[in-house]
C-alpha positions as CSV (number, residue, x, y, z in Angstrom):
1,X,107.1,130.9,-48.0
2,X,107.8,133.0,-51.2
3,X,111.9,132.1,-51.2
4,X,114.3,130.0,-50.1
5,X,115.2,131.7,-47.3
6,X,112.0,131.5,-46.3
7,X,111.5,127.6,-46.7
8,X,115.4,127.0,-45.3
9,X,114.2,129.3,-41.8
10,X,111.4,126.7,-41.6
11,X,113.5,123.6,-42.0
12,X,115.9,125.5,-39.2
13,X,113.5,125.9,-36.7
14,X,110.8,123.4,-37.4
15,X,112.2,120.3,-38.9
16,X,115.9,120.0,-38.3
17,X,117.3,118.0,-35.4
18,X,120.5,118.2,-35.4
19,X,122.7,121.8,-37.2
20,X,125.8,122.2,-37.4
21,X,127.6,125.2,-37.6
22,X,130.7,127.3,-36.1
23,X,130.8,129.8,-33.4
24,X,131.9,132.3,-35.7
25,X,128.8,131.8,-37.6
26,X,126.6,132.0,-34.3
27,X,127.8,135.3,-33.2
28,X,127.4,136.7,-36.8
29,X,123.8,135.1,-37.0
30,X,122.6,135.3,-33.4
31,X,120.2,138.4,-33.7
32,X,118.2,136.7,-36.7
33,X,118.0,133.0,-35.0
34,X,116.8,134.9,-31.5
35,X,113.9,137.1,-34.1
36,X,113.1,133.5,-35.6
37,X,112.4,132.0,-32.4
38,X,115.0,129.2,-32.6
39,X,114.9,126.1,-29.9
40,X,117.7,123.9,-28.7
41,X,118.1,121.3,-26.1
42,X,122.0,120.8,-26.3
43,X,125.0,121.5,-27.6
44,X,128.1,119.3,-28.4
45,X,131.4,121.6,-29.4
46,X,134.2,119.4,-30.9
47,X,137.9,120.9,-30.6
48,X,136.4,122.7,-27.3
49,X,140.1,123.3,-26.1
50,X,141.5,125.6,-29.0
51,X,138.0,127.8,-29.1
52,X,138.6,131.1,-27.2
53,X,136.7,131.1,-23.9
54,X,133.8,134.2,-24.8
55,X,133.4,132.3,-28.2
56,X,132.5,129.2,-26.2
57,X,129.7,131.4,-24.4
58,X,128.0,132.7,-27.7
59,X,126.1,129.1,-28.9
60,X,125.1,129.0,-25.8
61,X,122.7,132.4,-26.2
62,X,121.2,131.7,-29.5
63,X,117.5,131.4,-27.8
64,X,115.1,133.4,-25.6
65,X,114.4,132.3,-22.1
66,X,111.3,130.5,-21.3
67,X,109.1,131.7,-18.5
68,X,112.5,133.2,-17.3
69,X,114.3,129.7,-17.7
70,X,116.6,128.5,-20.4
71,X,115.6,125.8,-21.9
72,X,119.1,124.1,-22.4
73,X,119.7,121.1,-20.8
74,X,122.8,119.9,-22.0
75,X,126.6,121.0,-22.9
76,X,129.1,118.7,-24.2
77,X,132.6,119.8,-24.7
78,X,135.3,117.9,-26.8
79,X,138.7,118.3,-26.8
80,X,142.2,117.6,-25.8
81,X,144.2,120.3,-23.2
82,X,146.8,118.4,-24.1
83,X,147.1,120.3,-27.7
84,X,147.3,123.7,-28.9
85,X,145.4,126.4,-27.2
86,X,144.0,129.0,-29.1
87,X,145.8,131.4,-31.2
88,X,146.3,135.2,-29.4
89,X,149.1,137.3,-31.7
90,X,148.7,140.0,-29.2
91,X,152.0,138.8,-27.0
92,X,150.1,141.1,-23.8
93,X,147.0,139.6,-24.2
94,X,148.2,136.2,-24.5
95,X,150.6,136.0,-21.6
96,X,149.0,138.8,-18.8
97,X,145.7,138.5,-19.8
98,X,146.0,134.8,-20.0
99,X,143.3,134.9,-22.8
100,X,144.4,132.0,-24.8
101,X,142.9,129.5,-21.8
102,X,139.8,127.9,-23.5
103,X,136.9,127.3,-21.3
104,X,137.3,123.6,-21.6
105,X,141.0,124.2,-20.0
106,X,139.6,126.1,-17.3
107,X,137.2,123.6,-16.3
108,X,139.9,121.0,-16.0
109,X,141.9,123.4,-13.8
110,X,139.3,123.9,-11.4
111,X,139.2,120.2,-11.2
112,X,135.4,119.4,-12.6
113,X,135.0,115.8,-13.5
114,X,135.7,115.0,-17.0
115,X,136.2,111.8,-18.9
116,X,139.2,110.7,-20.8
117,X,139.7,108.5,-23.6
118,X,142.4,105.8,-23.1
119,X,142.3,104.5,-26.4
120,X,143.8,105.8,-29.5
121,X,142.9,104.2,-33.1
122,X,145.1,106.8,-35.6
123,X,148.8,105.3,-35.1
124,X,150.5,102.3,-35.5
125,X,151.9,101.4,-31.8
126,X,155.6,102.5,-32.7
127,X,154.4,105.9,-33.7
128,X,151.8,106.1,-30.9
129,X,155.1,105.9,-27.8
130,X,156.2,109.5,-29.3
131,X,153.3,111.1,-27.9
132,X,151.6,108.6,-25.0
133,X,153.8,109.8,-22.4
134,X,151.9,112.7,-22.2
135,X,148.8,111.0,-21.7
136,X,147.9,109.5,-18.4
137,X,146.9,105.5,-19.7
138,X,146.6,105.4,-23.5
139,X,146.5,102.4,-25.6
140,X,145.3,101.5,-28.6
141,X,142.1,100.0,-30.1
142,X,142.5,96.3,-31.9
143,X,141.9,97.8,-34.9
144,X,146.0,99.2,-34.6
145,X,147.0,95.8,-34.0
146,X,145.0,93.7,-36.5
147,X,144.7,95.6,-39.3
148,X,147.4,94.8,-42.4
149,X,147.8,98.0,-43.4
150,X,149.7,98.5,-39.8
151,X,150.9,95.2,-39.8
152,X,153.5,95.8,-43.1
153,X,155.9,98.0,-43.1
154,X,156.3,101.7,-45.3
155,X,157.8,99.8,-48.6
156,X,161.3,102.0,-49.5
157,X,162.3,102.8,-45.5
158,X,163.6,100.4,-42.7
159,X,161.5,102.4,-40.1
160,X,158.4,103.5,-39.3
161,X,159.7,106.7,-37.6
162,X,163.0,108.3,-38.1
163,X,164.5,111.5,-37.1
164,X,166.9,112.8,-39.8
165,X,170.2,115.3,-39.2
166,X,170.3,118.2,-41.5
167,X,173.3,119.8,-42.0
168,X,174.3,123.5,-42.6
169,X,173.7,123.9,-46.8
170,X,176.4,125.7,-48.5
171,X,177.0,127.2,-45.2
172,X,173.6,128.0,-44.1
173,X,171.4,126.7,-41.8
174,X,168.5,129.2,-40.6
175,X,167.8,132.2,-42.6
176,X,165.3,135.1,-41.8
177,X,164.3,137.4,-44.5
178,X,162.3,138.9,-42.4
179,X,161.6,139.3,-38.5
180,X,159.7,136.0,-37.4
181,X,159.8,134.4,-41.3
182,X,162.4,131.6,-40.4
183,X,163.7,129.3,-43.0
184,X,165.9,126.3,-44.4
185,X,167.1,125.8,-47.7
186,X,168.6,122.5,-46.8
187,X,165.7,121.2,-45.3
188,X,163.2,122.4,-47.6
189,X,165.1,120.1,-50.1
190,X,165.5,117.1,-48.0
191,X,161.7,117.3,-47.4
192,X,161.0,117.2,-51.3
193,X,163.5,115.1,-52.4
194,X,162.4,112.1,-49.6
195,X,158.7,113.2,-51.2
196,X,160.1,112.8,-54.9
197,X,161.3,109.1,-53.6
198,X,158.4,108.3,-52.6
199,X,156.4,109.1,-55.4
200,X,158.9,106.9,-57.4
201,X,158.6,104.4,-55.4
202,X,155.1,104.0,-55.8
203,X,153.3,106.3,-52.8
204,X,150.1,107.8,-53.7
205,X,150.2,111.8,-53.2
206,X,147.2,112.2,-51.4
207,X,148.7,110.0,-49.1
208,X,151.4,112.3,-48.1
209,X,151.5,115.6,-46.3
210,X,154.5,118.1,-45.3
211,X,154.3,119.9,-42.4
212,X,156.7,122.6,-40.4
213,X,156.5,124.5,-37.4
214,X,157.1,128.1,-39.3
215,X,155.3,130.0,-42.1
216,X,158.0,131.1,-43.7
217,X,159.7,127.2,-44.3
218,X,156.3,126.4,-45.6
219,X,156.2,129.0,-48.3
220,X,159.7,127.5,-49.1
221,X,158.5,124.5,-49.5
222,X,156.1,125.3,-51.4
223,X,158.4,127.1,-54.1
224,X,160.4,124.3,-54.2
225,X,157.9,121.1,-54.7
226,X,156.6,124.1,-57.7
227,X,160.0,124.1,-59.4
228,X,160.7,120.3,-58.9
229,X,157.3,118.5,-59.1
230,X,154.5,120.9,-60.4
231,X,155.2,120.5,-64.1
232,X,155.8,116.3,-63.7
233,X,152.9,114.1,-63.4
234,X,155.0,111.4,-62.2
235,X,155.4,113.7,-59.0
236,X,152.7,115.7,-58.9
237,X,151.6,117.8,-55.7
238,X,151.1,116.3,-51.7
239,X,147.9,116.3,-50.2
240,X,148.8,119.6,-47.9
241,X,151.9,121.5,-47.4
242,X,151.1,123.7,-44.2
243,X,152.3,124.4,-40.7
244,X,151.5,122.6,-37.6
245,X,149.7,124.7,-36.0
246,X,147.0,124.9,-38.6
247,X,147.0,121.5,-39.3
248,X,145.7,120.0,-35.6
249,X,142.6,117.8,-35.8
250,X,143.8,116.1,-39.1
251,X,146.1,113.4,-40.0
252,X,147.1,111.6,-43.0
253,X,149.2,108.4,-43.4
254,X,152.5,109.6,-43.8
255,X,154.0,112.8,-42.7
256,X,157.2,114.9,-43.6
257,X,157.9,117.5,-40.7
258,X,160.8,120.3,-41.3
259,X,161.7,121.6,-37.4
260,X,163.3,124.5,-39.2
261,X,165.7,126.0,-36.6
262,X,169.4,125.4,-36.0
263,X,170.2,128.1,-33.9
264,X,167.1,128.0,-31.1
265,X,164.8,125.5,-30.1
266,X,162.0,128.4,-31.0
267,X,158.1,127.9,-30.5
268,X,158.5,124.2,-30.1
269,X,159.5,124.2,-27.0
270,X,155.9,124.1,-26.2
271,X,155.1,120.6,-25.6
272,X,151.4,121.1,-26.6
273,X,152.6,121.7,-30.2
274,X,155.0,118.9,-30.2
275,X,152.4,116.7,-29.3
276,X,150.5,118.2,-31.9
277,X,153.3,117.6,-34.7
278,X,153.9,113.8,-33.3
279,X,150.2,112.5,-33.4
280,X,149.5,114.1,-36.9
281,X,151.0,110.5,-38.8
282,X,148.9,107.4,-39.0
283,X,151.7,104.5,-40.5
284,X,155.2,106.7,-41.2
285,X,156.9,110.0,-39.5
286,X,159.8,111.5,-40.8
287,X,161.2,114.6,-39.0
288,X,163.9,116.3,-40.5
289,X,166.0,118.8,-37.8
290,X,169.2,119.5,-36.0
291,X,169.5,117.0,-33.7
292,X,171.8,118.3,-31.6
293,X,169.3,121.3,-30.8
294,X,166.2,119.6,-30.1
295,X,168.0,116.6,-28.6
296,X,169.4,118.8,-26.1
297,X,165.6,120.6,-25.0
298,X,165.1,119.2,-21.8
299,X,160.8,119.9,-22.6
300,X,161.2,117.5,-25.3
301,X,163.1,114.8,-23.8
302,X,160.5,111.9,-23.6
303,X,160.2,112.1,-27.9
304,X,163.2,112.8,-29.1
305,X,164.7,109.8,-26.7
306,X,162.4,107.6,-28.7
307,X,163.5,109.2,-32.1
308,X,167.0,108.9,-31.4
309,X,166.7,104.6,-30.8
310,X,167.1,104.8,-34.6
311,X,169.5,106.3,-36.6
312,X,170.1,109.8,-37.8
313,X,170.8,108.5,-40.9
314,X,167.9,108.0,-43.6
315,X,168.1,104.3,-44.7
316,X,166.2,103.5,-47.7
317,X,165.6,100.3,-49.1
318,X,164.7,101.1,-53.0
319,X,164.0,98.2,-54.5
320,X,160.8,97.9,-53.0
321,X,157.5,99.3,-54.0
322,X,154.5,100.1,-53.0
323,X,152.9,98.3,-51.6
324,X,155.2,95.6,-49.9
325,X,154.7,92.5,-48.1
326,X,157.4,93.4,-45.5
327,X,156.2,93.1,-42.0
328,X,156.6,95.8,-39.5
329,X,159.0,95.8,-37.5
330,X,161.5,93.8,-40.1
331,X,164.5,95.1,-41.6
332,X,165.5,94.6,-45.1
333,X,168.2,92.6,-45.9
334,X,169.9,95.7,-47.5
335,X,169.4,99.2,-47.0
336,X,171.4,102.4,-48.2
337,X,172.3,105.0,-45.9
338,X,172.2,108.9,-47.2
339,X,174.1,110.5,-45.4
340,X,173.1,114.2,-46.3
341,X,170.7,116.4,-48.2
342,X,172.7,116.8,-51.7
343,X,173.6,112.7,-51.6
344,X,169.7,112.2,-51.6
345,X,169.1,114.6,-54.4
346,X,171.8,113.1,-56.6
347,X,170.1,110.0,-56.0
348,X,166.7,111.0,-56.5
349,X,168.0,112.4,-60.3
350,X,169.4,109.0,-60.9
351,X,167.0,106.4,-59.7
352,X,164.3,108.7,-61.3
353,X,165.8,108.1,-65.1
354,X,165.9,104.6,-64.2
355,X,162.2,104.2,-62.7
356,X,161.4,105.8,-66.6
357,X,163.3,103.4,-68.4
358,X,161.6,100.8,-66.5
359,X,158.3,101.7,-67.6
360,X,159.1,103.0,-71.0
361,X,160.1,99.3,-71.2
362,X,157.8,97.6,-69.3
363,X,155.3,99.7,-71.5
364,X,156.6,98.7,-74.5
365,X,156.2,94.9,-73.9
366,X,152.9,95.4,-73.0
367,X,152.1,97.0,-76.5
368,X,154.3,94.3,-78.5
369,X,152.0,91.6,-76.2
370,X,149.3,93.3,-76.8
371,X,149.8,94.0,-80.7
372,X,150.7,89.7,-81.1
373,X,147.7,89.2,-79.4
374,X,145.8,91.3,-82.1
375,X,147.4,89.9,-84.6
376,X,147.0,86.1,-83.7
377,X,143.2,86.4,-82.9
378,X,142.9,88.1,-86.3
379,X,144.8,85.5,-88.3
380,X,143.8,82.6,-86.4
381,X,140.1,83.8,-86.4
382,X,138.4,80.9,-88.7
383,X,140.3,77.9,-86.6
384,X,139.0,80.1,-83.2
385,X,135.7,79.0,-84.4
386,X,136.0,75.7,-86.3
387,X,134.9,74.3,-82.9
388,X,131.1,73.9,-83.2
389,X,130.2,77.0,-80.6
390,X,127.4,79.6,-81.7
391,X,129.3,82.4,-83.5
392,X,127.9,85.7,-84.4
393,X,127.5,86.5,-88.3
394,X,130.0,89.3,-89.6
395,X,127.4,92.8,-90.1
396,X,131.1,94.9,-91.9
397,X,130.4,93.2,-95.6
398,X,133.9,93.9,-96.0
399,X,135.0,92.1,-93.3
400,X,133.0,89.3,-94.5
401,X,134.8,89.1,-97.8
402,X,138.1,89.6,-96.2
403,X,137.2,86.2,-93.9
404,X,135.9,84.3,-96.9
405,X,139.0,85.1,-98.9
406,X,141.3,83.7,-96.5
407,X,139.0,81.1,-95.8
408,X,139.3,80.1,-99.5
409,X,142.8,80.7,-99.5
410,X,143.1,77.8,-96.7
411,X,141.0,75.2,-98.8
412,X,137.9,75.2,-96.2
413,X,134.4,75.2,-97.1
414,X,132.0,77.5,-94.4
415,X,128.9,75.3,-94.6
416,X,126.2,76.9,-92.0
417,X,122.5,76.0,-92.2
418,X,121.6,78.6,-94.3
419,X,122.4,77.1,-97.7
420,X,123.9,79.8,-100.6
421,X,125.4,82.8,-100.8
422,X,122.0,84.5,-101.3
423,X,120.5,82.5,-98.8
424,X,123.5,83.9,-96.4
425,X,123.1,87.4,-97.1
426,X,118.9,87.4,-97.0
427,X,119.4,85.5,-93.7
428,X,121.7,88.0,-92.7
429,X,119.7,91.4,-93.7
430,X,117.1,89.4,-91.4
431,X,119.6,88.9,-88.4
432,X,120.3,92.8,-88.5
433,X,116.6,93.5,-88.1
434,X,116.2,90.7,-85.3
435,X,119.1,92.4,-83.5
436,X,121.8,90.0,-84.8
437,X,120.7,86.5,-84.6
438,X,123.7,84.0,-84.3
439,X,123.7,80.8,-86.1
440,X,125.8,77.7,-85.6
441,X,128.8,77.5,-88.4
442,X,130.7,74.3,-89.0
443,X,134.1,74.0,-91.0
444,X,134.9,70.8,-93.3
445,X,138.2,70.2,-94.9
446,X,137.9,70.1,-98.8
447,X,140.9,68.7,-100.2
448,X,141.3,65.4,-98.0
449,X,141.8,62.7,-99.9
450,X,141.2,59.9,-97.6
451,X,140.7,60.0,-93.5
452,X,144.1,59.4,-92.6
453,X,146.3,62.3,-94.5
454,X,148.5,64.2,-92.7
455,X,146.7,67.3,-93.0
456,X,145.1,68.2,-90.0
457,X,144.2,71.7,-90.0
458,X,142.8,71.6,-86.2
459,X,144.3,69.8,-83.5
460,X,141.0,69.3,-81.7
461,X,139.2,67.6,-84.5
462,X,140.1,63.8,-84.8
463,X,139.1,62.3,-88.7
464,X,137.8,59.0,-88.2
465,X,137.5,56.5,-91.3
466,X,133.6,55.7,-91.7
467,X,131.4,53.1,-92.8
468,X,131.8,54.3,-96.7
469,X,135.5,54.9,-97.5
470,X,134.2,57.8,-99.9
471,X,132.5,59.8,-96.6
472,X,135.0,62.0,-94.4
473,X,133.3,63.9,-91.4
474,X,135.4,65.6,-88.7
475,X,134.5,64.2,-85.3
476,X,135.2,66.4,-82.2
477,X,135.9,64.9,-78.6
478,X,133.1,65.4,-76.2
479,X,134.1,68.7,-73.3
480,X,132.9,71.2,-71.6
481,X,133.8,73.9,-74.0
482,X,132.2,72.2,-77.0
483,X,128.9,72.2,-77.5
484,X,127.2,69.1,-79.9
485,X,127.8,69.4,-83.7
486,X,124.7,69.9,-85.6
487,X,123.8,67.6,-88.3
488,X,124.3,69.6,-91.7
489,X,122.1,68.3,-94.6
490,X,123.4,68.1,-98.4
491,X,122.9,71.2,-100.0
492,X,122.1,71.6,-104.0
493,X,124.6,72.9,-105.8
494,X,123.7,76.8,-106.7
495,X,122.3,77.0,-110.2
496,X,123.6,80.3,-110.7
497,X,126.3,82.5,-108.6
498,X,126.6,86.3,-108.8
499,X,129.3,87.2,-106.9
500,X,131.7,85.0,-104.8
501,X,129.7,82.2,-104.7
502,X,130.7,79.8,-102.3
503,X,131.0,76.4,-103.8
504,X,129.8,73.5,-101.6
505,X,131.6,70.2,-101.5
506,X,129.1,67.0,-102.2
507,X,130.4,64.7,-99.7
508,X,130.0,61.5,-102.2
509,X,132.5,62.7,-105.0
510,X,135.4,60.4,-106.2
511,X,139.2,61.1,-106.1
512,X,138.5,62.9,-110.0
513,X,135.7,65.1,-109.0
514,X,137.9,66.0,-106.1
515,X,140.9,67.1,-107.9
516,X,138.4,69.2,-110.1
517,X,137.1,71.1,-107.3
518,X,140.5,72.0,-106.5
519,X,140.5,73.6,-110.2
520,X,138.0,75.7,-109.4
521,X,138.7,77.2,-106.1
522,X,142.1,78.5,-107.9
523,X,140.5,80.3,-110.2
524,X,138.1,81.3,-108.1
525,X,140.9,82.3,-106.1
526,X,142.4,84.3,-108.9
527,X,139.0,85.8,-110.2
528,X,138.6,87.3,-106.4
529,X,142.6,88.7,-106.5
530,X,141.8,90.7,-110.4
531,X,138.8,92.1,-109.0
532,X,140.3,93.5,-105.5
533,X,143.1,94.8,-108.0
534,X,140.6,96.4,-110.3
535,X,139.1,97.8,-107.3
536,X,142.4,99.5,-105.9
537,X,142.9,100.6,-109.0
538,X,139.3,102.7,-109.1
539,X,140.2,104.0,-105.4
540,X,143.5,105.4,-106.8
541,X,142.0,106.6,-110.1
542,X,139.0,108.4,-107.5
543,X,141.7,110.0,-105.1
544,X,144.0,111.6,-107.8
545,X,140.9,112.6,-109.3
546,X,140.1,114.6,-105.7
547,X,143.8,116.0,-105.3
548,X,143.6,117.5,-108.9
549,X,140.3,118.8,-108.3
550,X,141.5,120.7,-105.0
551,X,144.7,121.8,-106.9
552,X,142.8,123.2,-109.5
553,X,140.6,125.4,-106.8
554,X,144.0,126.6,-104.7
555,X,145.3,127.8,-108.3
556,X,141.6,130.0,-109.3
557,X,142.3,131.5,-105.3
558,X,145.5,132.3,-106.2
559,X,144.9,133.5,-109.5
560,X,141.5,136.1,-107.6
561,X,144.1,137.1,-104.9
562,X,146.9,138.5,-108.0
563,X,143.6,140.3,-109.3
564,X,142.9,141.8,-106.4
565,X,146.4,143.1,-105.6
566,X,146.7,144.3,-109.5
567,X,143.8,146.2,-108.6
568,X,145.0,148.1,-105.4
569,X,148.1,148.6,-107.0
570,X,146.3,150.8,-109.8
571,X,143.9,152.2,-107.1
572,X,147.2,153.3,-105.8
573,X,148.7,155.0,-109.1
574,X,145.5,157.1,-109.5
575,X,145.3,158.5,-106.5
576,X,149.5,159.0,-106.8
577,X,148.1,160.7,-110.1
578,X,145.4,162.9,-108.5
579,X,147.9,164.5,-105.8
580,X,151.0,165.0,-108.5
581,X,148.0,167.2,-110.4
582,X,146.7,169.1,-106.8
583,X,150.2,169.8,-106.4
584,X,150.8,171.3,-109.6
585,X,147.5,173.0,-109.2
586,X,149.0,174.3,-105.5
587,X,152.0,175.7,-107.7
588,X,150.4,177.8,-110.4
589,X,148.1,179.4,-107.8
590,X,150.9,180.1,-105.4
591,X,153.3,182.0,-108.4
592,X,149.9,183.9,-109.3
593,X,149.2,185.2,-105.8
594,X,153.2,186.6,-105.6
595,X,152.8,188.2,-109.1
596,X,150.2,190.1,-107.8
597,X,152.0,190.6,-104.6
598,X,155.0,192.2,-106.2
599,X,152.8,194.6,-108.5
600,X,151.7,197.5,-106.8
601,X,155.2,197.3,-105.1
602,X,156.8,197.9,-107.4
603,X,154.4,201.0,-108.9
604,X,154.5,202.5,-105.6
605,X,159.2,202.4,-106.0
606,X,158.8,204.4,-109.4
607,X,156.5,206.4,-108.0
């Protein structure tokens, strides 16, 4: 096996069990799958009524005969008679010849046994009475009954189902461009403005599909969910917009269907496409038509007498969204009634504007929450952690000195168990080898005086008085949150500090000592402030620096483009200079040539 057609042959007729394909495909491939030997046992055909009855007979010849037997043992056919037969355009063919009977049809004619299903699990039970009569003894699986998706009702409409009069647009009901291309403006726009609604409302697009009995309403439709929706992502486009006869053996949860006509009932007076258009909708059908037309159609009685329990007016409800907690079956308290096509489009425009305030606002809060929620955890960071918890060391060395300069600027002392400033950052060069060890930090007021003062800069940390009146330590209440403090040894004072030393408290000082400490953090304080000045200062200095620099290199461009143009312009000149000459040149030889011309004429007169 030298290619992949090779190897997938083999898989075809010595490994697979089950293939898949359509009967198209086996009359195209039938002579190669005969030459490779290929072996069946049986065939199941799904959508058996709407295949044309000698297509039907070709899967069934895709294998030599065995000692003059063939080996198939088994046909199953699936489908519903019920539904569209196949599609003939020839008129002659379809009605004299009566080729559009499918095989599976023409066994249930002749009465052979078949079995049908009396159970349906697509609709919701409201939506499944528009189409049961048709059936013999349908009901519907538990999974209809119990599930919550059909137990709640479609957030934005009272019903489930609705049949919706259209009436003549600026005149004009049905229009035909062209023989057999029927179309409706006003319903066209009904169908995409309910869409639009929906979309406001909440209704995922996928979720919706538009569907019409003609081809020429569904390029309509088309155009107009282009010019209203294509360039808006808050509309966007439906799942499918298509005709009903192409879309049988689908569904999808809620459906739009424009009837089209208001002169004739048309097509649709066959029931096996009105089934068809009916059972396409799992939770919501909304069928936009003339209803004094199909109303009227005695073939289409038994659904239309079940659209018509509800009104023929869309009632909305739009202050819900999607999804709601409405139960089916349960009106709103409130609905509005549109009463025609241009009344829904006004009021699409307007509850559009005010679905984008809504969010433009309900946006902005979010950002203002979210920006106060920034700023609090970034001002409030040291408190966060002055409860004894295991809290990373900072790797950004400037956000390091940023925290210890408003730690210093509160009057607390970061004490961890690492000692000094040089001890901190050795131990932290070692925690960004190790993968950034954490280490437990503790924070101890400074400037108390004595353990009852009224500053308390956390509220979870309770000073009691201990045994020496000189000794303060912060006590924190026993919880769930708050792990045990660790004890924290005296540290030497640092002998020498290089840069921003952190100066540690000796718990045993006197009221004097304490006041002097004080001293010193100022100017610490201050020392730290010059030095971030000094600093901006040398940023500012740097970036002037690189703008004059960059200045400087546009002006030498500038200065080799004017010498470049001076040059061509003098380029120019000579060459002006060199054709003034040639000219000149042109002259002289032209005046010589007629002097010569004119000599022997003259001669020849005197002569």
């Amino acid at each position: 096996m030298r290619s992949g057609l090779d190897r997938a042959n083999y898989l075809l007729v010595k490994e697979a069990k089950i293939i898949a394909m359509t009967c198209t495909h086996a009359a195209l491939t039938r002579r190669n799958l005969v030459k490779l030997g290929f072996r069946y046992d049986n065939i199941l055909m799904e959508e058996a009524a709407q295949i044309l009855e000698i297509e039907t007979f070709i899967p069934l010849l895709l294998q030599e005969p065995e000692d003059g037997h063939n080996r198939l043992k088994r046909v199953i056919l699936i489908g519903d008679h019920h539904q569209l037969p196949p599609v003939i355009k020839n008129m002659a063919f379809q009605k004299y010849s009566n080729m559009e009977q499918s095989l599976f049809t023409r066994f249930i004619r002749l009465g052979v046994p078949a079995i049908e299903l009396d159970k349906q699990g697509r609709s919701r039970a409201s939506l499944a009475n528009l189409y049961n009569w048709r059936y013999k003894k349908l009901g519907n699986l538990p999974h209809v009954q119990i599930s919550p998706e059909y137990l709640t009702s479609n957030p934005g409409f009272s019903f489930d189902f609705q049949l919706i009069n259209v009436e003549d647009f600026n005149g004009v009901g049905e229009s035909e461009p062209n023989p057999y291309f029927y179309q409706n403006l006003g319903e066209a726009e009904y169908v995409v403005a309910v869409y639009m609604y929906m979309r406001l409302l909440g209704y995922k697009s996928e979720e919706i599909t538009i569907l019409t009995t003609y081809n020429g309403q569904k390029h309509l439709i088309r155009d107009v969910v282009k010019q209203r929706c294509a360039d808006n992502p808050v509309f966007g486009f439906p799942k499918t917009i298509t005709t009903v006869d192409r879309y049988q053996g689908s569904q999808n949860n809620y459906i739009l269907l424009s009837l089209v006509r208001t002169k004739t009932v048309g097509h649709l007076r066959d029931v096996r496409r009105l089934i068809v258009a009916m059972s396409r909708a799992r939770l919501g059908l909304y069928v936009f038509a003339r209803v004094g037309i199909f109303a009227n159609c005695y073939e289409l009685t038994p659904a239309f007498k079940q659209l018509l329990k509800h009104p023929t007016e869309l009632h909305i409800h739009p202050e819900e969204r999607y999804p709601t907690n409405r139960k089916a079956g349960e009106l709103p308290p409130s609905a509005k009634i549109v009463k025609d096509m241009p009344e829904m489009s006004k009021f699409v425009y307007d509850f559009y504007y005010k679905v984008i305030e809504r969010l433009i606002k309900e946006q902005s809060e979010d950002d203002k929450r979210r920006e106060a929620a920034e700023t609090a955890a970034h001002r409030f960071k040291m408190p966060e952690k002055a409860k004894t918890i295991d809290a990373p060391i900072e790797e950004d060395p400037e956000k390091k000195k940023k925290n210890l300069e408003e730690t210093l600027s509160q009057s607390f002392l970061a004490i961890d168990d690492m000692g000094t400033a040089d001890d901190r950052e050795d131990a932290e060069e070692s925690d960004e080898e190790d993968g950034g060890r954490v280490h437990p930090i503790r924070i101890i007021p400074s400037t108390l005086d004595k353990p009852g003062d009224e500053f308390q800069p956390f509220p979870h940390v309770k000073y009691e008085e201990l045994e020496n009146e000189d000794e303060m330590e912060p006590t924190v209440p026993e919880g769930p949150n708050i792990a045990e403090q660790p004890a924290v040894a005296e540290q030497p004072a640092p002998q020498e500090v290089k840069e921003h030393p952190i100066v540690e408290p000796n718990v045993e000082t006197t009221e004097n000592s304490g006041a002097g400490d004080s001293n010193k953090l100022v100017e610490q304080n201050e020392d730290i402030s010059r030095e971030k000045e000094i600093r901006s200062r040398d940023q500012d200095n740097t970036s002037r620096d690189q703008d004059n620099t960059s200045c400087d290199q546009d002006n030498t461009s500038l200065d080799q483009d004017n010498t470049s143009r001076d040059q061509d312009h003098t380029s120019r000149d000579q060459d002006n200079t060199s054709r003034d000459q040639d000219d000149v040149e042109m002259k002289e030889i032209a005046e010589e040539d007629s002097d010569e011309d004119c000599g022997p004429s003259l001669d020849m007169m005197q002569s």
